[in-house]
N, CA, C and O atoms as a GROMACS GRO file, in nm:
protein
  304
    1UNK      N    1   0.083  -0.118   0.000
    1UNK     CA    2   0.000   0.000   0.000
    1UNK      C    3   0.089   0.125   0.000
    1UNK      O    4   0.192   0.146   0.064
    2UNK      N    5   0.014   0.217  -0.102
    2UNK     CA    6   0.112   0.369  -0.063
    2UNK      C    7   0.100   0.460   0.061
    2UNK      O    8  -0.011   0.504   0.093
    3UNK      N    9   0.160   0.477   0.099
    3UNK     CA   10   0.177   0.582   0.169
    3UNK      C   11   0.209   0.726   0.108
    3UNK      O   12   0.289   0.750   0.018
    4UNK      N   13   0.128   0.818   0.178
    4UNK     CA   14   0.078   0.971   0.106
    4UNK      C   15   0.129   1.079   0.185
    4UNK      O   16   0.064   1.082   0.290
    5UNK      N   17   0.230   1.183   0.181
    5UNK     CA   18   0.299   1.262   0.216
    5UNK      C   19   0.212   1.428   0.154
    5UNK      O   20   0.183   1.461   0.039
    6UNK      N   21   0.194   1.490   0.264
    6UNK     CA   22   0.123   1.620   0.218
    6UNK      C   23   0.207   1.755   0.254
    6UNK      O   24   0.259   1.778   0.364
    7UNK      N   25   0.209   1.832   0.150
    7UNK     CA   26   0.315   1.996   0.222
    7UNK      C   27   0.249   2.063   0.157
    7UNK      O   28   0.199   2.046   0.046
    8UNK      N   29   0.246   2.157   0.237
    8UNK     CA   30   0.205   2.308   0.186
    8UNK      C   31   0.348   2.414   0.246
    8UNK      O   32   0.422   2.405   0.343
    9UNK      N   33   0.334   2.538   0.096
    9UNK     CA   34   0.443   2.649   0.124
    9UNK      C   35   0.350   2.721   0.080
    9UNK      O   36   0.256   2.705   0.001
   10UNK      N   37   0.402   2.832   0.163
   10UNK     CA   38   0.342   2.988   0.116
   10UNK      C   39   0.438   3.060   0.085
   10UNK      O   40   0.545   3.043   0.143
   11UNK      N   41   0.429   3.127   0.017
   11UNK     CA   42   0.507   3.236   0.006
   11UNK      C   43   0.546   3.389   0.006
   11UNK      O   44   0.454   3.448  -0.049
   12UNK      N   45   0.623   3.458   0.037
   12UNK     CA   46   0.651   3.560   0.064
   12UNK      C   47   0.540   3.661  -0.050
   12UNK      O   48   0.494   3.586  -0.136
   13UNK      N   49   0.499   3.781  -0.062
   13UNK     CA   50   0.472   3.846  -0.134
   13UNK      C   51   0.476   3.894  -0.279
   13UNK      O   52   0.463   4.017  -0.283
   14UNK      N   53   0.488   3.848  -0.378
   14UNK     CA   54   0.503   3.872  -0.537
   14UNK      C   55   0.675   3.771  -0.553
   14UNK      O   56   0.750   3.770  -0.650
   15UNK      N   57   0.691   3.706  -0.439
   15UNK     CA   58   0.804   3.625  -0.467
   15UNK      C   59   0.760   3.471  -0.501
   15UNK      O   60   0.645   3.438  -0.470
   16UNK      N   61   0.844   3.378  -0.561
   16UNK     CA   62   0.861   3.281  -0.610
   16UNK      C   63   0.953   3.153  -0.544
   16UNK      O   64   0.955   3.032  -0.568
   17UNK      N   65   1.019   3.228  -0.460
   17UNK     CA   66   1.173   3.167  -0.446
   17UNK      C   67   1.138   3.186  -0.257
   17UNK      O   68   1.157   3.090  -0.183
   18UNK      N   69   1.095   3.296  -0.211
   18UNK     CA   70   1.121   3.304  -0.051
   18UNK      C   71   0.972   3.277   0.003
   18UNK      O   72   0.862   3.321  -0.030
   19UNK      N   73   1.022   3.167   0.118
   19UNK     CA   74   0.883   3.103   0.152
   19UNK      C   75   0.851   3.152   0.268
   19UNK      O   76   0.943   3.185   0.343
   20UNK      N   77   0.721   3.167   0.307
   20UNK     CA   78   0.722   3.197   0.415
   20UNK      C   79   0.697   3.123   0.536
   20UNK      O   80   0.737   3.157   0.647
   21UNK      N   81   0.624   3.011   0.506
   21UNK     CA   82   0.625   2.891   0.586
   21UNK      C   83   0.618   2.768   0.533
   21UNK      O   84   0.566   2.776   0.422
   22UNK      N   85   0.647   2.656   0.562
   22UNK     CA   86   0.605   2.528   0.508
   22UNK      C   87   0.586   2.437   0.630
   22UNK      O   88   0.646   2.446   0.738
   23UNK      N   89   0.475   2.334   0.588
   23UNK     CA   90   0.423   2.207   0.627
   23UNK      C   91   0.440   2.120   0.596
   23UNK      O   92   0.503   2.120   0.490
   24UNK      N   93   0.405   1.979   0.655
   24UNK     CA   94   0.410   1.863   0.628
   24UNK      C   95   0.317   1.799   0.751
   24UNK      O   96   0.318   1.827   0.871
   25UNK      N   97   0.234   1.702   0.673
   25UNK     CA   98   0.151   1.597   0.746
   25UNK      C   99   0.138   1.486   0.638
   25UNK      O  100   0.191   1.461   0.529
   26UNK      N  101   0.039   1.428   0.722
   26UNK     CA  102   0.001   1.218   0.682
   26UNK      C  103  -0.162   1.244   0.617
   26UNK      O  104  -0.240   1.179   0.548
   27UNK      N  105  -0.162   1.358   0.673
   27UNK     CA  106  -0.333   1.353   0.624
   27UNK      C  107  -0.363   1.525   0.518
   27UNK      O  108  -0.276   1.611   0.538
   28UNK      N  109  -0.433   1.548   0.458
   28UNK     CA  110  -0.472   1.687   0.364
   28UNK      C  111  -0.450   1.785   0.428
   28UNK      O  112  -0.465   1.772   0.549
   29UNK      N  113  -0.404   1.924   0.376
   29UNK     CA  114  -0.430   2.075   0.425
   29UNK      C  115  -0.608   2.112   0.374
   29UNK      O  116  -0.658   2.066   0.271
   30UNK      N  117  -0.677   2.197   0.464
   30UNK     CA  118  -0.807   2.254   0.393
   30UNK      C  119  -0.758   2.321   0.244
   30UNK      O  120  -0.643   2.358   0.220
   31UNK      N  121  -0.824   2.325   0.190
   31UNK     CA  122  -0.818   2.388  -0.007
   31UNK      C  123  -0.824   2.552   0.094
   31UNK      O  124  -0.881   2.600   0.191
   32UNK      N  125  -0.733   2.583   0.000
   32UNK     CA  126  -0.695   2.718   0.030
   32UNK      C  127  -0.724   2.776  -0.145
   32UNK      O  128  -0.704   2.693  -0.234
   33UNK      N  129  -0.765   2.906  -0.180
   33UNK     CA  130  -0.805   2.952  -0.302
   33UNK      C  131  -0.764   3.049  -0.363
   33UNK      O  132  -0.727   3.127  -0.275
   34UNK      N  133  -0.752   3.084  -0.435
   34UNK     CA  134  -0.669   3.207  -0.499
   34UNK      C  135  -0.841   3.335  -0.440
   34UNK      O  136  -0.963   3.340  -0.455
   35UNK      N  137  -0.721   3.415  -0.368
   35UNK     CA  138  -0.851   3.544  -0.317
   35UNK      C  139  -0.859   3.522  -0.159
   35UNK      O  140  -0.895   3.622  -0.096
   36UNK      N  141  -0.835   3.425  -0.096
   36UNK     CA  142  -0.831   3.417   0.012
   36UNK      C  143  -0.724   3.464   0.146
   36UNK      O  144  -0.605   3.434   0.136
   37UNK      N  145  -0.756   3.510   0.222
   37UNK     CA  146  -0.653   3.576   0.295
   37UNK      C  147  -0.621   3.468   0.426
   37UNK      O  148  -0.695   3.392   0.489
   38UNK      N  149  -0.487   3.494   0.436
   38UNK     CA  150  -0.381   3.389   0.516
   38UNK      C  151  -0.341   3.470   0.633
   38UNK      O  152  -0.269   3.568   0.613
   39UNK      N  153  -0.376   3.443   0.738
   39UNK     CA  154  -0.332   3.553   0.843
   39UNK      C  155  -0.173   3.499   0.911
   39UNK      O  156  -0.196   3.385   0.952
   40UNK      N  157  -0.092   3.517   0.927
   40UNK     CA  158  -0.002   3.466   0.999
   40UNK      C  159   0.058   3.561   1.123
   40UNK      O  160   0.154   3.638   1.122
   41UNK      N  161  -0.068   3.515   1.272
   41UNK     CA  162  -0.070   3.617   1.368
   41UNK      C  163   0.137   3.603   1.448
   41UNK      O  164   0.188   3.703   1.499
   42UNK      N  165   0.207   3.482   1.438
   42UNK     CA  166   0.285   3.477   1.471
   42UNK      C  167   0.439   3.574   1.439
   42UNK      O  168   0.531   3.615   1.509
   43UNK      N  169   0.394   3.580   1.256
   43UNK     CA  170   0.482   3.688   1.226
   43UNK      C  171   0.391   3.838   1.213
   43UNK      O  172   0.438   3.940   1.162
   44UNK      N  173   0.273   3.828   1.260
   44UNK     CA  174   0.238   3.992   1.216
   44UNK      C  175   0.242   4.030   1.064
   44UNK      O  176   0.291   4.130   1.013
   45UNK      N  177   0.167   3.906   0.994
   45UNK     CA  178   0.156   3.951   0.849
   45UNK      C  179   0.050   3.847   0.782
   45UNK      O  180   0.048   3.724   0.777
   46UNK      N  181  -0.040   3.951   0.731
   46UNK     CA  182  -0.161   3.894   0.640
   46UNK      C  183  -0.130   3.879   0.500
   46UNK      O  184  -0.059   3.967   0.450
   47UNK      N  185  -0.163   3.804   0.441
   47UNK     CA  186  -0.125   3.783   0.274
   47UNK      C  187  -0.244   3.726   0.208
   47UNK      O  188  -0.318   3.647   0.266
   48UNK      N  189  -0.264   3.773   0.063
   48UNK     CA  190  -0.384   3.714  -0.004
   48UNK      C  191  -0.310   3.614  -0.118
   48UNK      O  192  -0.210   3.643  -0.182
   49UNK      N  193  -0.381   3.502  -0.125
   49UNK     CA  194  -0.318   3.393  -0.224
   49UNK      C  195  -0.366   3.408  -0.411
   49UNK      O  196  -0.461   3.361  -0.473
   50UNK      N  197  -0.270   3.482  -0.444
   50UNK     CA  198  -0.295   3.484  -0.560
   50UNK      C  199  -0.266   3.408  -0.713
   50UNK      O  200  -0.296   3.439  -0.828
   51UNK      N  201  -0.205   3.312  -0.663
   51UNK     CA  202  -0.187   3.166  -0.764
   51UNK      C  203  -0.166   3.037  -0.700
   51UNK      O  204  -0.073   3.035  -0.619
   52UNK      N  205  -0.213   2.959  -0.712
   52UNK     CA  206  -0.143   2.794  -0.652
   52UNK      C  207  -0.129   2.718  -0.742
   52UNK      O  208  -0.187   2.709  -0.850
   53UNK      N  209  -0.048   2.661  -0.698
   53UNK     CA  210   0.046   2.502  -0.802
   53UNK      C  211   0.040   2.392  -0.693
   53UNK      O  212   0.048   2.394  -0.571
   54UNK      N  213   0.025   2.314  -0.768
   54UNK     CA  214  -0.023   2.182  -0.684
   54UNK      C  215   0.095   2.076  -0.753
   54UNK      O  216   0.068   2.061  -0.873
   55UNK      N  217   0.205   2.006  -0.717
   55UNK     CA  218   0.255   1.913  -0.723
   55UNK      C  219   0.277   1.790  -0.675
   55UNK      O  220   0.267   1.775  -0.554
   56UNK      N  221   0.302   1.703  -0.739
   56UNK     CA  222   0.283   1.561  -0.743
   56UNK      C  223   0.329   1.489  -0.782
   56UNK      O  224   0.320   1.475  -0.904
   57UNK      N  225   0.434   1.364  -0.679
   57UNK     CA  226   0.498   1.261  -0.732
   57UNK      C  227   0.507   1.147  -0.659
   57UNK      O  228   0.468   1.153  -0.543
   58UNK      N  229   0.565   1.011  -0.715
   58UNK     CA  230   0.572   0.912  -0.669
   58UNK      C  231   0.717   0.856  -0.658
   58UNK      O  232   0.802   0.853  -0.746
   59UNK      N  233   0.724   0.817  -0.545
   59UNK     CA  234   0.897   0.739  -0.513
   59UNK      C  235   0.884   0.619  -0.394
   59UNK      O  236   0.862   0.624  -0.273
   60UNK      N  237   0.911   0.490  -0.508
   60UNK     CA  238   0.904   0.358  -0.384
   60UNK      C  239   0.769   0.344  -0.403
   60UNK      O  240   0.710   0.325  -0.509
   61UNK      N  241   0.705   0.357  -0.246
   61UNK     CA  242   0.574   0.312  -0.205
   61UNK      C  243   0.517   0.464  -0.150
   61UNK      O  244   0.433   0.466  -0.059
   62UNK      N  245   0.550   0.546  -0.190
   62UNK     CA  246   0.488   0.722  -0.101
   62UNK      C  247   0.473   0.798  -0.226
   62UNK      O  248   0.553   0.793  -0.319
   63UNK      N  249   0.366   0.868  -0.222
   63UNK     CA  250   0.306   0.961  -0.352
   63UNK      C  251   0.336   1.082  -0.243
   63UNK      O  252   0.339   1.061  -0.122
   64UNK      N  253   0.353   1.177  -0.288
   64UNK     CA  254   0.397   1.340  -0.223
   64UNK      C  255   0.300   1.410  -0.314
   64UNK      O  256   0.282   1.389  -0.434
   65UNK      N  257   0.235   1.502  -0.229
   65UNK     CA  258   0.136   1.587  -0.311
   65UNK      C  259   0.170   1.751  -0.178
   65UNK      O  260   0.150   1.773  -0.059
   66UNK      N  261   0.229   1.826  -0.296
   66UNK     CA  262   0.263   1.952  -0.257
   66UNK      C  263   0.190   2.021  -0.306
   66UNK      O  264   0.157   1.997  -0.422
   67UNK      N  265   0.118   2.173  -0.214
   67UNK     CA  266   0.021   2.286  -0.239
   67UNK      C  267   0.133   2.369  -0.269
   67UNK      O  268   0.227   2.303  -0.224
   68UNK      N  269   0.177   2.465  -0.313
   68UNK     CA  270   0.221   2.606  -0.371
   68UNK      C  271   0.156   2.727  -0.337
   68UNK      O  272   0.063   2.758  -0.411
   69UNK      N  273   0.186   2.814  -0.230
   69UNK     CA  274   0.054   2.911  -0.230
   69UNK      C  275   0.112   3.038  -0.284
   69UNK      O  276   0.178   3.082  -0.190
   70UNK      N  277   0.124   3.120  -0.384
   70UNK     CA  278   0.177   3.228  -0.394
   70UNK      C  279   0.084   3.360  -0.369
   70UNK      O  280  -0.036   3.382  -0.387
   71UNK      N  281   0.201   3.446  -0.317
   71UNK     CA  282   0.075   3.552  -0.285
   71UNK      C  283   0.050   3.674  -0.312
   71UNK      O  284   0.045   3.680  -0.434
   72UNK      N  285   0.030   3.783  -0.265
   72UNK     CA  286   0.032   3.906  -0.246
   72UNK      C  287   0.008   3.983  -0.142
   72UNK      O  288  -0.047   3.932  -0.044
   73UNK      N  289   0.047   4.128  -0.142
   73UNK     CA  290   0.011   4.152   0.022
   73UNK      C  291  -0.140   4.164   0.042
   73UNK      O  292  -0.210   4.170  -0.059
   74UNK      N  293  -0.214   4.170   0.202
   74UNK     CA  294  -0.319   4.148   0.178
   74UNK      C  295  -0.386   4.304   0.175
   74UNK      O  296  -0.345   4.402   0.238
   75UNK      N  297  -0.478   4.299   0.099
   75UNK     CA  298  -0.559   4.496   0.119
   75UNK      C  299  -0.600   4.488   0.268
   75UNK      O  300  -0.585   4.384   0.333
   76UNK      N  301  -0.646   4.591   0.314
   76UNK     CA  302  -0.678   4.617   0.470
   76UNK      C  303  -0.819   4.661   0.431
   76UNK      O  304  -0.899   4.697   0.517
   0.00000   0.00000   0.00000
């Protein structure tokens, strides 16, 4: 049987390359949407998700399914 590996990254503001956080679990992240706002009370910064990429692969017996959240800053 496979075993299923899940991550989510967000990312920094109109960047590509600087993340601002990442995850990993055994079980799904909630669907996050392009338009939706991401609060992150720990660093003191809100961001709206303005593209996602969803990736996906298989190695051995584990499929990896990565969210992409890219963003923008959020309006007030």
């Amino acid at each position: 049987m496979n075993t299923i590996s899940h991550m989510l990254e967000v990312y920094e503001p109109e960047s590509e390359s600087d993340c601002i956080c990442s995850y990993s679990a055994d079980t799904a992240f909630p669907k996050i949407s392009e338009g939706e706002i991401l609060d992150f009370p720990y660093l003191n910064q809100s961001v709206q998700a303005n593209k996602i990429r969803h990736l996906v692969w298989q190695n051995d017996n584990r499929v990896s399914f990565k969210t992409l959240i890219f963003t923008k800053n959020a309006s007030s």
